[in-house]
C-alpha positions, 0 to 999 in steps of 0.5 A: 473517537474514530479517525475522522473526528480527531485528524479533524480536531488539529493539524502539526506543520512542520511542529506548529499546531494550527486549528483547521479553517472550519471543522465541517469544511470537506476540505480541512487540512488546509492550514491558515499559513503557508506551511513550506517557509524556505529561508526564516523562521515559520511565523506562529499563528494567532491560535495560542492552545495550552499543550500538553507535551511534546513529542516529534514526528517519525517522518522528519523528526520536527516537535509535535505539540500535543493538545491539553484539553483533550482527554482522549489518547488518540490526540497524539494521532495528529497529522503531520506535513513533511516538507515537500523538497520533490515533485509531488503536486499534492501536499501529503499529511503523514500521521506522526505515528508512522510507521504504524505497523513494525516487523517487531510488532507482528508474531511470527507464524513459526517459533524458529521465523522472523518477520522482516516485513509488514507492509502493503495491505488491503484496506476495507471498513469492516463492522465499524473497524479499519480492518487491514489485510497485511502481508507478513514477509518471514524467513528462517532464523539463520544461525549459519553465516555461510549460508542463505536460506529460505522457506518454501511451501512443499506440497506433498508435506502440506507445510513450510520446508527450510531449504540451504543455499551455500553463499560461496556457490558461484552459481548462485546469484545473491545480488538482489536481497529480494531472490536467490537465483541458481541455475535450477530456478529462482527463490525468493529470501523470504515467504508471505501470508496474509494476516488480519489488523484491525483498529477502530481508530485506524492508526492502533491496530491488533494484529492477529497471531495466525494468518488469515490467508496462507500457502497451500497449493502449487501457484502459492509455494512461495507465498502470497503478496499484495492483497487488494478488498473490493466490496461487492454487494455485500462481500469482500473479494480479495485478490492477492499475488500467488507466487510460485513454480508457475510464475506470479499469478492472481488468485482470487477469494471471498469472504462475508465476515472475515473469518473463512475464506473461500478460494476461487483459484487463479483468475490471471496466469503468469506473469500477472498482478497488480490486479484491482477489481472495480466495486460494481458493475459498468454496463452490466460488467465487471472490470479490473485493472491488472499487470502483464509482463511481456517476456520476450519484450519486457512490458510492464503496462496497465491493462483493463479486463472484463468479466459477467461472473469475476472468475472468467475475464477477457476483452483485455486491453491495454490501458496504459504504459510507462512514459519515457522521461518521467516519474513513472518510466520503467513500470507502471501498476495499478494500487488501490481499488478504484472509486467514483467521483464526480468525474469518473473512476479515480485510479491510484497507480504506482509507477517506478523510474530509472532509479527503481523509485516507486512513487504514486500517481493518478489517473481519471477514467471515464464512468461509462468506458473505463477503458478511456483515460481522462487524465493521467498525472504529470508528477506523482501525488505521493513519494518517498521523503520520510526516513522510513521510506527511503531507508529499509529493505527495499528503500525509495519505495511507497507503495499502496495496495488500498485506501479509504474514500471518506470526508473528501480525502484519501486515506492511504495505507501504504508499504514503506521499503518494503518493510513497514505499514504507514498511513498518509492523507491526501486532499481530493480537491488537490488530487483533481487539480492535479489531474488538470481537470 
């Protein structure tokens, strides 16, 4: 049973389970009663299924019913709404099974490693799987309490080295659990590679032992982050984040089948990332999104490039910036791979607020000039509510780097505190509405 076939089947609000008004309806996940009850008891339908058992959500820990004439395991795969308390225009349906990929399920790449985060992925349809890109987040086991270490990749060595830093140095900056800055530069706590997933249901994934994508030059020394898959005629390029001595780059590289990968070197210098290439041409041009920062006045925009070949871009300009006093007001990025609708390109983004709270939102640009926005959402259509998406490594974050365009909704993997892989569903007819269109 796919994803689509069972997330259609039946839907838990707040541990009530509701038939969908009509299976070949695009839109199914509206449920028969209002599923936000703010002072009594939420009333039962008149649906009066025989179940199987109970289970609770992961999310908001409510009960979820599970359906008794289903053979199929996957049924407890059901959708489940956390009540929305913020601002989110658009009602979000977390799977109960969230989050779906832990640090404890993923082998680490080295015997003397520890995962400490798995999380924004790529996301592509792959030979009738979900196929997910992760990126792993490891460190060296620490056996030292006086000491913080960390992994780099050493070019002359061609391997991962372990170096020490003293906790007790006064020259040494600990604050931020993500870097280790020091007077001689700035490391980060912990160094990623990519790895592959892959589902034929999109929620149970094998995770591969190896990584896919690793470390192996000088813009790579501190790892590789944030991979995002555009389909072009017939090929999957994947970008990703380089960090390293140089600053944060984006690198770009292809693959036909998931097992080689060609490398195509840096296509934007540092500081830049939050890079999403479109699927197809525009006027006989490629375009992506990406994220410059300004040093000298601190500028975190979205910007939009063009290019004949995807490695040379140019005619850069910029698209977007933070909007002071709302969601979205310190810094802005671009998520997932942009799609077509009706309308135009719809661009999931993420933005961050004075509080360092990532959230998602959407904007809508024009089909023929990617460079316009139409529209640009008020409020975020997805935020952190769930237990394991305000508390983690690095809480109050969801953050997505791909999702999947089908049956009408956007099927969204996303970080969750930097530190878990979860899956969420959003209506696109609730997505456009709110876009104000």
């Amino acid at each position: 049973m796919n994803i689509s076939t069972y997330l259609t089947m039946s839907y838990v609000i707040l541990g009530h389970l509701v038939e969908p008004k009509n299976k070949a309806n695009s839109n199914p996940i509206k449920p028969k009663t209002n599923p936000i009850q703010t002072q009594s008891k939420p009333k039962q339908t008149q649906f009066k299924p025989n179940f199987k058992g109970k289970s609770s959500c992961r999310a908001c820990h409510e009960p979820v019913l599970l359906r008794a004439n289903l053979s199929d395991t996957s049924v407890k795969h059901l959708l489940h709404k956390v009540q929305n308390e913020g601002s989110c225009q658009v009602k979000a349906f977390r799977s109960p099974d969230n989050p779906i990929i832990k640090p404890e399920d993923v082998k680490p790449s080295r015997s003397d490693f520890e995962v400490i985060g798995v999380f924004n992925a790529g996301v592509t349809r792959f030979k009738e799987e979900v196929l997910l890109l992760l990126r792993v987040a490891e460190r060296p086991i620490n056996r030292h309490p006086n000491i913080v270490q960390t992994a780099i990749f050493d070019i002359n060595k061609g391997q991962l080295v372990i170096k020490d830093f003293s906790k007790g140095d006064p020259e040494i900056d600990f604050s931020d659990q993500r870097l280790i800055i020091t007077p001689r530069g700035t490391y980060l706590t912990s160094i990623s590679h990519l790895r592959l997933a892959r589902s034929k249901d999109g929620i149970s994934f094998e995770i591969e032992d190896r990584p896919a994508i690793a470390p192996e030059n000088d813009y790579e020394t501190f790892g590789l982050e944030d991979p995002r898959i555009s389909i072009i005629n017939g090929r999957y390029y994947i970008n990703y984040v380089g960090v390293g001595r140089f600053g944060v780059t984006t690198c770009l590289a292809s693959t036909k089948d998931f097992n080689s990968f060609e490398r195509h070197g840096v296509i934007f210098c540092p500081d830049n990332k939050d890079v999403v290439i479109f699927p197809e041409k525009v006027d006989c041009k490629y375009y992506a999104l990406h994220r410059p920062v300004s040093p000298l006045f601190g500028k975190q925009e979205i910007w939009i490039s063009e290019s004949p070949d995807l490695y040379c871009w140019g005619n850069h300009r910029c698209l977007m910036g933070p909007r002071p006093g709302y969601w979205d007001e310190i810094k802005i990025g671009a998520s997932a791979v942009p799609f077509r609708i009706e309308q135009g390109w719809l661009e999931v983004y993420h933005g961050v607020d004075q509080n360092n709270r990532y959230c998602l939102g959407a904007i809508l640009l024009d089909s023929k000039e990617p460079w316009k926005v139409i529209s640009r959402t008020q409020s975020p259509i997805f935020e952190p509510q769930a237990d394991y998406e305000i508390n983690g490594f690095f809480g109050n974050v969801v953050f997505s780097c791909g999702l999947l365009f089908e049956d009408n909704k956007l099927k969204i993997y996303y970080g969750a505190a930097d530190t878990v892989i979860c899956y969420a569903e959003l209506s696109l007819q609730e997505t456009i509405k709110a876009l104000n269109l």
